[in-house]
Steps between C-alpha positions, in 0.01 A plus 500: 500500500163708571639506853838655445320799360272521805783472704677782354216715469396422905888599567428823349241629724455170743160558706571437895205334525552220171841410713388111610326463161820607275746299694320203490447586145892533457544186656284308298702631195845417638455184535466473109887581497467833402821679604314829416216395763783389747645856474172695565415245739846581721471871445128541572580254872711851557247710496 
């Protein structure tokens, strides 16, 4: 759960250069079955 809030608060104001160390951050996270983590994870591969 401590991740979720990082994640939101990285989607805020998401530093350019923390890019390869969120999304393999994210990933980590989604694969705990978080459908919350699965959405930021989809959005954020947008960016």
């Amino acid at each position: 759960m401590p991740r979720l809030v990082l994640s939101r608060r990285q989607l805020g104001n998401w530093p350019p250069y923390a890019t390869t160390t969120y999304r393999a951050s994210v990933t980590v996270t989604a694969k705990s079955n978080n459908p919350i983590d699965e959405v930021i994870e989809g959005i954020y591969q947008l960016l």
